[in-house]
GUNUNU-864278 format. One record per residue (C-alpha): residue number from 1; residue in one letter; x, y negated, z. Coordinates in nm, 4 decimals. Layout:
<atoms>
<atom k="NUM" r="A" east="X" north="Y" up="Z"/>
...
</atoms>
This chain:
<atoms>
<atom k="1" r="X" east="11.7905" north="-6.9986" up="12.8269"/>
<atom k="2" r="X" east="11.7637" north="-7.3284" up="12.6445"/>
<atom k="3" r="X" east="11.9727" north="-7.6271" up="12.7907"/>
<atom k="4" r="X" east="11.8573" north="-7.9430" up="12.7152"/>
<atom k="5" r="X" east="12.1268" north="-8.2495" up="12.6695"/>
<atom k="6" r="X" east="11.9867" north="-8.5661" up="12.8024"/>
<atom k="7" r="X" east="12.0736" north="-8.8962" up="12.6508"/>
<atom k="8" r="X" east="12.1186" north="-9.2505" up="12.8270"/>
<atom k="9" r="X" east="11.8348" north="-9.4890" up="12.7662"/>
<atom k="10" r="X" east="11.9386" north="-9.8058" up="12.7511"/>
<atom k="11" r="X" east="11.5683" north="-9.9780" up="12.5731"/>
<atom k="12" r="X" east="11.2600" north="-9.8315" up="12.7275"/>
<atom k="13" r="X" east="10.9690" north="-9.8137" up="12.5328"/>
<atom k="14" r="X" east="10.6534" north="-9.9844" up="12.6366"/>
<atom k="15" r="X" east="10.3734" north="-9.7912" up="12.7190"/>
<atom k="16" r="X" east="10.1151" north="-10.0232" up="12.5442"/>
<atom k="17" r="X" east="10.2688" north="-9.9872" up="12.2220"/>
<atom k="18" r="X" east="10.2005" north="-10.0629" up="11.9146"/>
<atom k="19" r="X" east="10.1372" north="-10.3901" up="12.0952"/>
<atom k="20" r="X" east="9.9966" north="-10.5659" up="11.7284"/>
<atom k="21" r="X" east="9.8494" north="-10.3940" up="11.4375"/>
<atom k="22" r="X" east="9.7225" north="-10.5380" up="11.1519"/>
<atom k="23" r="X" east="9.3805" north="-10.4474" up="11.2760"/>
<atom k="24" r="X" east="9.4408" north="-10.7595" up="11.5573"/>
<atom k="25" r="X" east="9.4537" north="-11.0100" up="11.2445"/>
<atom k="26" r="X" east="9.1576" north="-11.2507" up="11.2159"/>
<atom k="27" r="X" east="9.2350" north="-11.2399" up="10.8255"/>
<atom k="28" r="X" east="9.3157" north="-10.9196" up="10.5515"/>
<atom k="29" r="X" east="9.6255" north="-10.7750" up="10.6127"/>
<atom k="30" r="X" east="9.7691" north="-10.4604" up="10.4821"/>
<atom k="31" r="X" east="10.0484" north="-10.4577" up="10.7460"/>
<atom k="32" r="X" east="10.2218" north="-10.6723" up="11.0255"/>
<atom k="33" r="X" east="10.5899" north="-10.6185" up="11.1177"/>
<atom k="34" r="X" east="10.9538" north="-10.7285" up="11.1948"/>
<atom k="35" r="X" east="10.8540" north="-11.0615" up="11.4117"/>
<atom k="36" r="X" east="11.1013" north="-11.3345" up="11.4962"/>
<atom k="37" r="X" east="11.0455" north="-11.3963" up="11.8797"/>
<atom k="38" r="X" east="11.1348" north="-11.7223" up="12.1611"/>
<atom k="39" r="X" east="11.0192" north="-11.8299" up="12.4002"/>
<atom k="40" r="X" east="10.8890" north="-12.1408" up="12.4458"/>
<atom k="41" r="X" east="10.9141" north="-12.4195" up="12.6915"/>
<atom k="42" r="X" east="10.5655" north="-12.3470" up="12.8598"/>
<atom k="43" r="X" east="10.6499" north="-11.9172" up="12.8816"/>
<atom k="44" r="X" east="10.4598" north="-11.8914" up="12.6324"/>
<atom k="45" r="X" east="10.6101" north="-11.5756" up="12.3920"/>
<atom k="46" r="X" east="10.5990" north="-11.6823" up="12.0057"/>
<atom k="47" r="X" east="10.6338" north="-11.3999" up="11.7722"/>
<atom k="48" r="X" east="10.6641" north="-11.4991" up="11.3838"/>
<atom k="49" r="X" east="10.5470" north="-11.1913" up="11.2265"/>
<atom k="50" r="X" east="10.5926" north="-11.0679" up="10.8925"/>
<atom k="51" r="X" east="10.2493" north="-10.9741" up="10.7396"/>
<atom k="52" r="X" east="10.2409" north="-10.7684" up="10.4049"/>
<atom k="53" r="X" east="9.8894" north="-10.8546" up="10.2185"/>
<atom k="54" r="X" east="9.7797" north="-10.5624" up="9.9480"/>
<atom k="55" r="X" east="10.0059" north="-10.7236" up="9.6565"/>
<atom k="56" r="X" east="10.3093" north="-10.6141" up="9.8589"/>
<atom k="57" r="X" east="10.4134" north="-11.0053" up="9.9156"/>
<atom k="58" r="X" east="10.4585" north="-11.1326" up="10.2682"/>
<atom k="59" r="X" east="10.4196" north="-11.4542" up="10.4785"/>
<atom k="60" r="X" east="10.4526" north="-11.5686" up="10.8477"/>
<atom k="61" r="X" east="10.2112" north="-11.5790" up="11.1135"/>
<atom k="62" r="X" east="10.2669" north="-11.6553" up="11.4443"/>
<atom k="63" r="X" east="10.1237" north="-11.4640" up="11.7818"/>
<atom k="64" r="X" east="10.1180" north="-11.6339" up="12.0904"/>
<atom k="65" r="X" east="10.0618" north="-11.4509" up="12.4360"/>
<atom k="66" r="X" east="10.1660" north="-11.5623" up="12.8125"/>
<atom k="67" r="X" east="10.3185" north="-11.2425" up="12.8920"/>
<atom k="68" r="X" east="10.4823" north="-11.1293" up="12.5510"/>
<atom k="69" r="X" east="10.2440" north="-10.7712" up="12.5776"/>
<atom k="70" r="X" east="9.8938" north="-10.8527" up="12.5575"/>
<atom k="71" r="X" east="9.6087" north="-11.1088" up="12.5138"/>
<atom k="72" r="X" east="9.7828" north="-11.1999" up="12.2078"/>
<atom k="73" r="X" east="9.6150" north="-11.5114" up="12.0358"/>
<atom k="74" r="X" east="9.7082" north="-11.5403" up="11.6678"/>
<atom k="75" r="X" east="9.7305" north="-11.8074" up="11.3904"/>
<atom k="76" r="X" east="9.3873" north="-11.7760" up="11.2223"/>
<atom k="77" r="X" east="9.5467" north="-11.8243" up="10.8613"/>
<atom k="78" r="X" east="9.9437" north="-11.7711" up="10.7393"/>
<atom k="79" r="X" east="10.1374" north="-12.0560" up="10.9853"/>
<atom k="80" r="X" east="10.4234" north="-12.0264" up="10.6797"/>
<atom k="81" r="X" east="10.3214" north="-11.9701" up="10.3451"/>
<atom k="82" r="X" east="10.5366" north="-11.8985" up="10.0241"/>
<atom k="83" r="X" east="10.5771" north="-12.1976" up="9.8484"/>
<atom k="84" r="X" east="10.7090" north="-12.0525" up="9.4707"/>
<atom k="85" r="X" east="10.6074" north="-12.4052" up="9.3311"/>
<atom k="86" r="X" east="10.8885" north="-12.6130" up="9.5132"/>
<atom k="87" r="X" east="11.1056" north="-12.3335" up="9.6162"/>
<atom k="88" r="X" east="11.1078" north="-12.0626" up="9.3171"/>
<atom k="89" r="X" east="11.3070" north="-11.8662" up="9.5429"/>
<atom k="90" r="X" east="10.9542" north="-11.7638" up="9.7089"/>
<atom k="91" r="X" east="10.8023" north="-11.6528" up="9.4738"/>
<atom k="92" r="X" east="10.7114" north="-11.2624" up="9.6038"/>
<atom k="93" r="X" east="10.7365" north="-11.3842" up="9.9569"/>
<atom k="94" r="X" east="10.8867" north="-11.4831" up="10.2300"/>
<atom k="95" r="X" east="11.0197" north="-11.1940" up="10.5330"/>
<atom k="96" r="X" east="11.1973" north="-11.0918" up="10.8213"/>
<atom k="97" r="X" east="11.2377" north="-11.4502" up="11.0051"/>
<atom k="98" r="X" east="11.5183" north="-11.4377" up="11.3089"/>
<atom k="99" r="X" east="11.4190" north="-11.7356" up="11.5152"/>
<atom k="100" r="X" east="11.7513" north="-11.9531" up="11.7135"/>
<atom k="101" r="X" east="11.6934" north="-12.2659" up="11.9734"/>
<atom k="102" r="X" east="11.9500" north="-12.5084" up="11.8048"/>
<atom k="103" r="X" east="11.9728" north="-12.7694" up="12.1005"/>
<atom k="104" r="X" east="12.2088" north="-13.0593" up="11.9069"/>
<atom k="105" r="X" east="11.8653" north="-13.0773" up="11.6823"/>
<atom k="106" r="X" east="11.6000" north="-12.9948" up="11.9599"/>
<atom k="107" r="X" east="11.4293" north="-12.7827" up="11.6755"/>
<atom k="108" r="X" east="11.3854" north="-12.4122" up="11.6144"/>
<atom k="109" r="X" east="11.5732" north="-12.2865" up="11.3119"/>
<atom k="110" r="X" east="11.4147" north="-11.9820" up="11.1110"/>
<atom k="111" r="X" east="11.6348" north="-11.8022" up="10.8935"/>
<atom k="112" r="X" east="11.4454" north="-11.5792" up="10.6844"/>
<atom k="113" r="X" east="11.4561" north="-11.3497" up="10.3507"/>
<atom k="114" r="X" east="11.2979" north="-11.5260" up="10.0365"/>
<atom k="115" r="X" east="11.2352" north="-11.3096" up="9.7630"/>
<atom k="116" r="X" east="11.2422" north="-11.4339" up="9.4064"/>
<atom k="117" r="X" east="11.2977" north="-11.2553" up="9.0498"/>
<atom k="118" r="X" east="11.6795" north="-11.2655" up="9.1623"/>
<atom k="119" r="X" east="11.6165" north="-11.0469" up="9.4432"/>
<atom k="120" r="X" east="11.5923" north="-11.1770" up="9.8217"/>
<atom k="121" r="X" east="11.8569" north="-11.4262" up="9.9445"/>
<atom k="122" r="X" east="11.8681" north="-11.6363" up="10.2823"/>
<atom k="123" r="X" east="11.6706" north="-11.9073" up="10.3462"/>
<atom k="124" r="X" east="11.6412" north="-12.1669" up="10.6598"/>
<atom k="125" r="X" east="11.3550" north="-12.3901" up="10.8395"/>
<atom k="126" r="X" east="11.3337" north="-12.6192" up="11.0349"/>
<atom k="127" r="X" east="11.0292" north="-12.6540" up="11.3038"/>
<atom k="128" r="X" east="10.9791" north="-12.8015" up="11.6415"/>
<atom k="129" r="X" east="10.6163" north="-12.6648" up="11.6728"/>
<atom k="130" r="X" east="10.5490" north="-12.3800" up="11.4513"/>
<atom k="131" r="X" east="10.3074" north="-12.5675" up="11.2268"/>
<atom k="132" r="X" east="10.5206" north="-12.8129" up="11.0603"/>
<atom k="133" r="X" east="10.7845" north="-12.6810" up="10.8597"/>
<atom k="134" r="X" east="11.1611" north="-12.8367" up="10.7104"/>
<atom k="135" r="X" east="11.2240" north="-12.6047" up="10.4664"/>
<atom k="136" r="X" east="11.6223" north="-12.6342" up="10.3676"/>
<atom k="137" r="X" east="11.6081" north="-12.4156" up="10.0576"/>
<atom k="138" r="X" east="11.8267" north="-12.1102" up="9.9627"/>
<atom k="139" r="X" east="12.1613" north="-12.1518" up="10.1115"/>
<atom k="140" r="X" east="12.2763" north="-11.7544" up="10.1019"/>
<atom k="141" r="X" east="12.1604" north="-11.6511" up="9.7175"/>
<atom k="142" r="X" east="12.0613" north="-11.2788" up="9.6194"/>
<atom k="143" r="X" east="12.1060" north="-11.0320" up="9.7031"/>
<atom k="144" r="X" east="12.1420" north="-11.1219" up="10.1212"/>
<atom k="145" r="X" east="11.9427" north="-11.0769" up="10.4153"/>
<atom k="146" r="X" east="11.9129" north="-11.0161" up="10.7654"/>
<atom k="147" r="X" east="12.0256" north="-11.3428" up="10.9113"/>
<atom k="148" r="X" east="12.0798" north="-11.5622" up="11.2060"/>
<atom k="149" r="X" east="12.1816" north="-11.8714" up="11.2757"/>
<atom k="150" r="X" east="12.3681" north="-11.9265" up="11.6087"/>
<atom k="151" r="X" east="12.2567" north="-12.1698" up="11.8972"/>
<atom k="152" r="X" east="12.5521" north="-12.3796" up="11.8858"/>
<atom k="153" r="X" east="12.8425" north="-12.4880" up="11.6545"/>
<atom k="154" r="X" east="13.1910" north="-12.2817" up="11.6022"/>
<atom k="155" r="X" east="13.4941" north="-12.5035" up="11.5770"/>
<atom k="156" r="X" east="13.2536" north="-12.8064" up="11.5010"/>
<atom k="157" r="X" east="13.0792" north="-12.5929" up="11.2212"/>
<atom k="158" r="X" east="12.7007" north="-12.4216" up="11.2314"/>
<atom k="159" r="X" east="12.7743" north="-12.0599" up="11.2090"/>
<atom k="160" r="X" east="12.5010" north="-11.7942" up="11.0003"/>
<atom k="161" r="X" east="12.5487" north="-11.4437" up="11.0295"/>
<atom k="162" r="X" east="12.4315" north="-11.2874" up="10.7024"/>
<atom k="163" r="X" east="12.4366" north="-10.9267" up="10.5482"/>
<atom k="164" r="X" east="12.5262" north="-10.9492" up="10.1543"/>
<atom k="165" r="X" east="12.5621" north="-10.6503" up="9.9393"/>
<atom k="166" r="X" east="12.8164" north="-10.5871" up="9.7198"/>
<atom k="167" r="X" east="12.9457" north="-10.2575" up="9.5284"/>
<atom k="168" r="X" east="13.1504" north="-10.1782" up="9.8586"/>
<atom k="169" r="X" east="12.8723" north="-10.1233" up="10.0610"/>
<atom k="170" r="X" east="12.6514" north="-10.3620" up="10.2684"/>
<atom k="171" r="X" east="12.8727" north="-10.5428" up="10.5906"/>
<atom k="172" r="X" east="12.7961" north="-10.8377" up="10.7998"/>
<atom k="173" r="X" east="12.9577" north="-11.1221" up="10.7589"/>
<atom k="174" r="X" east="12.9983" north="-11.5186" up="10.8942"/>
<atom k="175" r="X" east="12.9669" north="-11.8155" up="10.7302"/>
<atom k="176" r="X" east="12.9934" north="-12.1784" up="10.8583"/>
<atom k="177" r="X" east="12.8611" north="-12.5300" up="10.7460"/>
<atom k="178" r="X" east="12.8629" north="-12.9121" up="10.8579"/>
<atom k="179" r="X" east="12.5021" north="-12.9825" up="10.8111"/>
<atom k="180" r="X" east="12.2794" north="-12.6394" up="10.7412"/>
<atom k="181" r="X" east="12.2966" north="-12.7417" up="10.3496"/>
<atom k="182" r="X" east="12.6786" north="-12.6173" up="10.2487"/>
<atom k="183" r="X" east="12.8389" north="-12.3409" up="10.3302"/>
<atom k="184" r="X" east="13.1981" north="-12.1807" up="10.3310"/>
<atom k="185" r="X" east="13.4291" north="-12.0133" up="10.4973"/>
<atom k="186" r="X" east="13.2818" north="-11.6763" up="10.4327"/>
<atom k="187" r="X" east="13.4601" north="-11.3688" up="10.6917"/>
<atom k="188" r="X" east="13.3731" north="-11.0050" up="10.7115"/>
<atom k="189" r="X" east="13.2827" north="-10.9542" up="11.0069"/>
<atom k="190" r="X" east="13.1439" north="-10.6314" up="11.0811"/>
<atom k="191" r="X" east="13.2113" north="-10.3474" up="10.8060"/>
<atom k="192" r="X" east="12.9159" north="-10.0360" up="10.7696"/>
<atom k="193" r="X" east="13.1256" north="-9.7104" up="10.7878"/>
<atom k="194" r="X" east="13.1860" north="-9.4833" up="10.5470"/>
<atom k="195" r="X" east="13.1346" north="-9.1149" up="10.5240"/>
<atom k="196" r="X" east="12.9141" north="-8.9541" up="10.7501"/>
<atom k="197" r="X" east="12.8177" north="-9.1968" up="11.0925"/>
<atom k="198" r="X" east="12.5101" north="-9.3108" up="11.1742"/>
<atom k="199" r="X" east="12.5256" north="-9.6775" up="11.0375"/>
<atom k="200" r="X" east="12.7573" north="-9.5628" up="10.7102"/>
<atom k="201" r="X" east="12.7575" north="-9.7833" up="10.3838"/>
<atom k="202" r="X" east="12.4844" north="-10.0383" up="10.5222"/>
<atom k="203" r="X" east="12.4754" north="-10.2211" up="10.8290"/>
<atom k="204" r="X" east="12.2785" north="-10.5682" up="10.9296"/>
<atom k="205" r="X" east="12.2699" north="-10.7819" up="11.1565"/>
<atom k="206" r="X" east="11.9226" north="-10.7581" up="11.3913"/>
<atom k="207" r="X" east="11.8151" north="-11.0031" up="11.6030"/>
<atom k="208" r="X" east="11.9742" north="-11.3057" up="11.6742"/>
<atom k="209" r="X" east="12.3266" north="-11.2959" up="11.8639"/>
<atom k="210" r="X" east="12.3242" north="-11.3302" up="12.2472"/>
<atom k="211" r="X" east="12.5391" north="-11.5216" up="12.4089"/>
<atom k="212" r="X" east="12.7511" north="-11.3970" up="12.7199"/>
<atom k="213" r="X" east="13.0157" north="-11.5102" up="12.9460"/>
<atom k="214" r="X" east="13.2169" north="-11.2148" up="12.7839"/>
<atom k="215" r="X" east="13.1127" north="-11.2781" up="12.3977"/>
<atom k="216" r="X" east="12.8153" north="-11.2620" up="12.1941"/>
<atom k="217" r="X" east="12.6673" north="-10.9503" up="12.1509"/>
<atom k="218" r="X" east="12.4907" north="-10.8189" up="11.8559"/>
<atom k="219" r="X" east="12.2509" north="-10.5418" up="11.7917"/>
<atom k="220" r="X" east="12.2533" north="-10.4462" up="11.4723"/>
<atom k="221" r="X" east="12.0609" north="-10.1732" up="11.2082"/>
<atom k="222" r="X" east="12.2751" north="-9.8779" up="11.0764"/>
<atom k="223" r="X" east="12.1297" north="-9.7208" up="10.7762"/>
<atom k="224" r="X" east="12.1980" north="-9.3485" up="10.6677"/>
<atom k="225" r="X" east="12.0928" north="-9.2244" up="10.3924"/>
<atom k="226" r="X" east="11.9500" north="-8.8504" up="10.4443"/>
<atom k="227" r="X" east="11.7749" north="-8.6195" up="10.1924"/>
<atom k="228" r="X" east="11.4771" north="-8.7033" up="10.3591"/>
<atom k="229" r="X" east="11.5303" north="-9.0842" up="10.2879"/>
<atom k="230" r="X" east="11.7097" north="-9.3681" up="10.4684"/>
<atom k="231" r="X" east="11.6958" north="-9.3466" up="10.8971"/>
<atom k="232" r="X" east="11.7252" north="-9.6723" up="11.0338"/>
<atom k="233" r="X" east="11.8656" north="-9.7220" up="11.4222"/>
<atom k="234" r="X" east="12.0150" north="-9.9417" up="11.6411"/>
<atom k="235" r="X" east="12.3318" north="-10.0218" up="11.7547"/>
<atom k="236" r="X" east="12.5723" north="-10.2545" up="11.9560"/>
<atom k="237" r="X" east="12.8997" north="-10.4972" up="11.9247"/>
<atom k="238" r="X" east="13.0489" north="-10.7818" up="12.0885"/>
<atom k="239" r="X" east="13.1728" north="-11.0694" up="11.9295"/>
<atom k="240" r="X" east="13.4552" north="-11.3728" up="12.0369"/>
<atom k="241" r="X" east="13.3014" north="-11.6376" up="12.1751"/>
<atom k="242" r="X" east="13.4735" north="-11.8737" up="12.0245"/>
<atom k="243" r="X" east="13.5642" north="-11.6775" up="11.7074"/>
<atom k="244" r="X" east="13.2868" north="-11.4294" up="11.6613"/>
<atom k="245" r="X" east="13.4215" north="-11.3415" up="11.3365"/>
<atom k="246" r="X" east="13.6458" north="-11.1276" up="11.6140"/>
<atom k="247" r="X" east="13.4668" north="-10.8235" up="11.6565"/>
<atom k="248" r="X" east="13.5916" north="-10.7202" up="12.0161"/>
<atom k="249" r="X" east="13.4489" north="-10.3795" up="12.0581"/>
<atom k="250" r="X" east="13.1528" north="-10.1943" up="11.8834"/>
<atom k="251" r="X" east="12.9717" north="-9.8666" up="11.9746"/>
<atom k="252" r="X" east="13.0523" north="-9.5716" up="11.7903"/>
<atom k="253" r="X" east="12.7142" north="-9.4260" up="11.8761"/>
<atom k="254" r="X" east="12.3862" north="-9.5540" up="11.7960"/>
<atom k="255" r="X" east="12.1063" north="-9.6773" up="12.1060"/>
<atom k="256" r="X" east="11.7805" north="-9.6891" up="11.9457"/>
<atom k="257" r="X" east="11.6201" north="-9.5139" up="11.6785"/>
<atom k="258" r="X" east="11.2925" north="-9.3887" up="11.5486"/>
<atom k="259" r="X" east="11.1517" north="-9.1405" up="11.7657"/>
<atom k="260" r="X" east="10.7639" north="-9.2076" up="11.8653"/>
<atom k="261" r="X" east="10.4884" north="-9.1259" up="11.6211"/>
<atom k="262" r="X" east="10.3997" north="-9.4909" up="11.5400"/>
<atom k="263" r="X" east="10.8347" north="-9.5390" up="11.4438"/>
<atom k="264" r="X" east="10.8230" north="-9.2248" up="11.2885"/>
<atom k="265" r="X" east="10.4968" north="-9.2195" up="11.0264"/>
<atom k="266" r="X" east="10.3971" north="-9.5454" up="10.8597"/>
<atom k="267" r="X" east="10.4457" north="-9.7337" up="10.5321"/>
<atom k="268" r="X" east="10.8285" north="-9.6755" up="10.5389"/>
<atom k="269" r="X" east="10.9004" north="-9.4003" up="10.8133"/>
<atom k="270" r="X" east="11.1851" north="-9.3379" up="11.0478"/>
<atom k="271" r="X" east="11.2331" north="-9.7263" up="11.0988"/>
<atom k="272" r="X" east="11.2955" north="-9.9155" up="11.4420"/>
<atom k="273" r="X" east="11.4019" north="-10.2433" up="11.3197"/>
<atom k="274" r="X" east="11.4670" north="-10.5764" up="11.5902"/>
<atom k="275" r="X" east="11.4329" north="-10.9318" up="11.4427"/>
<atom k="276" r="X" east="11.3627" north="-11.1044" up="11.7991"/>
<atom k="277" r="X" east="11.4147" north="-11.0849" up="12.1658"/>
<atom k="278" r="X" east="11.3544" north="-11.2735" up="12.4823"/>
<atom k="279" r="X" east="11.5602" north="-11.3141" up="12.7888"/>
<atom k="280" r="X" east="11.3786" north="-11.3419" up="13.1558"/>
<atom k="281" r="X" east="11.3995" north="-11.5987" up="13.3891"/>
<atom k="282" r="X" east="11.6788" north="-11.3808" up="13.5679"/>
<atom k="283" r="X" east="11.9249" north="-11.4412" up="13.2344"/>
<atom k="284" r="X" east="11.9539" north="-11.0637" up="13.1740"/>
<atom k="285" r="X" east="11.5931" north="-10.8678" up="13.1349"/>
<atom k="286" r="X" east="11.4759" north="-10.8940" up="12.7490"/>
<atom k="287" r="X" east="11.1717" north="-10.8188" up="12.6053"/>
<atom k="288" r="X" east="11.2968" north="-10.6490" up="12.2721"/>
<atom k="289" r="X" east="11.1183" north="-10.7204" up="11.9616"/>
<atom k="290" r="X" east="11.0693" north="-10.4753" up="11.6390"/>
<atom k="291" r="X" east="10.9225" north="-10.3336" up="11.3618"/>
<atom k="292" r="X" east="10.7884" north="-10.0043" up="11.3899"/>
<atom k="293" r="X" east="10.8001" north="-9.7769" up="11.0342"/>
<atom k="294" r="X" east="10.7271" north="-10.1009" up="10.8152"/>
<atom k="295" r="X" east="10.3633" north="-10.1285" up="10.9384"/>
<atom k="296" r="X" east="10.2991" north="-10.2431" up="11.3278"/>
<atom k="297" r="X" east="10.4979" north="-10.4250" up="11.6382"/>
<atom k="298" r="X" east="10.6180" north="-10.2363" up="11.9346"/>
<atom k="299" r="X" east="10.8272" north="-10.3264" up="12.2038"/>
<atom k="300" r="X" east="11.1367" north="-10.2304" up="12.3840"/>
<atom k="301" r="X" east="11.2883" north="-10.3492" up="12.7380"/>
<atom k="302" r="X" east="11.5677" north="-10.3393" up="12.8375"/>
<atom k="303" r="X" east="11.8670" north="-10.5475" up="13.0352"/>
<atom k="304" r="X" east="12.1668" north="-10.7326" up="12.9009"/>
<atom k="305" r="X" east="12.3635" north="-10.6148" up="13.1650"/>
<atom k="306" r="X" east="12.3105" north="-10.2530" up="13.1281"/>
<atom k="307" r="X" east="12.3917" north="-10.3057" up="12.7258"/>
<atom k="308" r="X" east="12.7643" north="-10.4427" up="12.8474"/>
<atom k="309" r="X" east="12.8426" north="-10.1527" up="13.0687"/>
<atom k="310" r="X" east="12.7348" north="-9.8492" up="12.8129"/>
<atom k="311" r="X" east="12.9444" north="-10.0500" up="12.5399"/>
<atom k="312" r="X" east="13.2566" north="-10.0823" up="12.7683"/>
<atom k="313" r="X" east="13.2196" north="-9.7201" up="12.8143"/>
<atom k="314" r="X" east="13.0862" north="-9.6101" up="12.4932"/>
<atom k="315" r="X" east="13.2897" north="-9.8510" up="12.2888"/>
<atom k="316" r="X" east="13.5825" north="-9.8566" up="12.0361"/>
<atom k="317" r="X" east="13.7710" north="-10.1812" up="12.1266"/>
<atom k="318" r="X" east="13.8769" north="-10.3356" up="11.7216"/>
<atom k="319" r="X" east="14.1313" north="-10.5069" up="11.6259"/>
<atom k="320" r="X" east="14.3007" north="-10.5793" up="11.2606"/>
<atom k="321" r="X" east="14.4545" north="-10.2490" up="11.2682"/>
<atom k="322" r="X" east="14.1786" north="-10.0595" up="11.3892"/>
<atom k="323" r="X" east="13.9025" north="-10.2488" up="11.2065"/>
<atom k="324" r="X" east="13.7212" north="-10.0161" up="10.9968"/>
<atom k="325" r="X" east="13.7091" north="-10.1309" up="10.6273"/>
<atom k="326" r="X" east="13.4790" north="-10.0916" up="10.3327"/>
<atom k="327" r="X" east="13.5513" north="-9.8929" up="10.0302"/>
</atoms>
């Protein structure tokens, strides 16, 4: 007799998904993934999508729907463009934008991947609207990705989560700056395991940190590499509040991973990858974001709540001695 063991779900799929292809684009696109999402004052959802053209480089294009599912209505040309002529650091593209509400500036900050001869390194925008664009330049250099700025300062300093790689392995880490331009203060904050876990020798940092009375928590990608390739999936942390280069407790197991066809067969398979969320009116539903296999949008749902509980019971609290470091 076979027993089946049933796992917690903690992000439900939704059954419209993939909820954008790049069929739904009113221009050529080879593929349209990994969106930035908010939103915005009116309820409108925003999604800033990545969209791959048939050279392999990417741009931005925003989606706009009342309900954050359907009737989608979408920039009819690239809402942020590459721009290799006055930022060289564009030059194959611009990716993977993680959107943050920075209230102090009453703009939208997008921190996104540029991609130059170098490699990709960190950029950040500036944007009250979605159409006009501050562009602050390169202010993580290559190789780094997967970053987010948070919604307010740390100790009187703008704090960017980041992941750089390095011959130890890919970790997240914090840094902090006065005015978006400089940064310092560099801290490990979250090192990828080693051996054989789930998110072992590369982790990064997903969407955007959420804020909660009891810390920020983070979802973030852990990579293993199989025979088959790498398996990207989804897991959880919580960060100080006030130092959230504290990592308080982190789950051991992973949440999310690749499991319906459209995660499972695309472009670059076996890939459920978050770079936005929204919260509901109630403060603790959240419309989940993500990339599905490198080649559509899907959605996940989900409650903030929930996420606490499973990590205080699923969980290993860190500390200095217990922090697990890279090679």
């Amino acid at each position: 007799m076979r027993t089946t063991t049933h796992y917690e779900t903690l992000l439900d799929r939704h059954p419209q998904n993939p909820i954008l292809t790049a069929a739904d684009w009113p221009y050529p696109a080879h593929t349209v993934f990994n969106p930035g999402a908010v939103k915005l004052e009116d309820g409108t959802t925003l999604l800033l999508c990545r969209v791959e053209d048939r050279r392999g480089h990417s741009h931005l294009c925003a989606a706009r729907s009342a309900n954050g599912i359907d009737g989608w209505v979408i920039d009819g040309e690239p809402t942020f463009s590459p721009d290799p002529g006055r930022h060289p650091e564009e030059l194959w593209g611009v990716e993977d934008p993680r959107i943050t509400y920075v209230e102090e500036l009453g703009k939208y900050a997008v921190a996104y991947t540029a991609f130059s001869r170098g490699g990709p390194g960190v950029a950040l925008a500036l944007t009250e609207d979605f159409r006009h664009f501050e562009r602050c330049g390169l202010v993580m250099q290559p190789d780094d990705k997967d970053a987010a700025l948070l919604p307010r300062r740390i100790g009187g300093h703008f704090a960017l989560l980041h992941r750089p790689v390095a011959d130890s392995g890919a970790h997240v880490w914090i840094s902090f700056s006065p005015d978006l331009r400089n940064w310092g203060g560099h801290k490990l904050v979250l090192p990828a395991r080693r051996g054989s876990w789930w998110d072992a020798n590369r982790v990064g940092l997903s969407p955007p940190l959420i804020e909660t009375p009891r810390g920020w928590l983070m979802l973030y990608h852990g990579v293993r590499n199989t025979a088959a390739g790498c398996l990207y999936r989804l897991g959880a942390a919580l960060l100080d509040l006030e130092a959230p280069e504290q990592c308080l407790v982190r789950s051991d197991s992973w949440i999310f991973g690749p499991e319906a066809v459209y995660e499972r067969e695309g472009d670059v398979g076996y890939v459920a990858f978050p770079c936005g969320y929204t919260v509901g009116d109630d403060g603790d539903a959240i419309n989940l974001y993500y990339g599905a296999a490198d080649t559509c949008i899907a959605l996940a749902t989900g409650r903030i709540s929930r996420l606490l509980e499973w990590l205080d019971r699923n969980g290993t609290t860190q500390s200095m001695s217990q922090a697990v470091s890279p090679p």
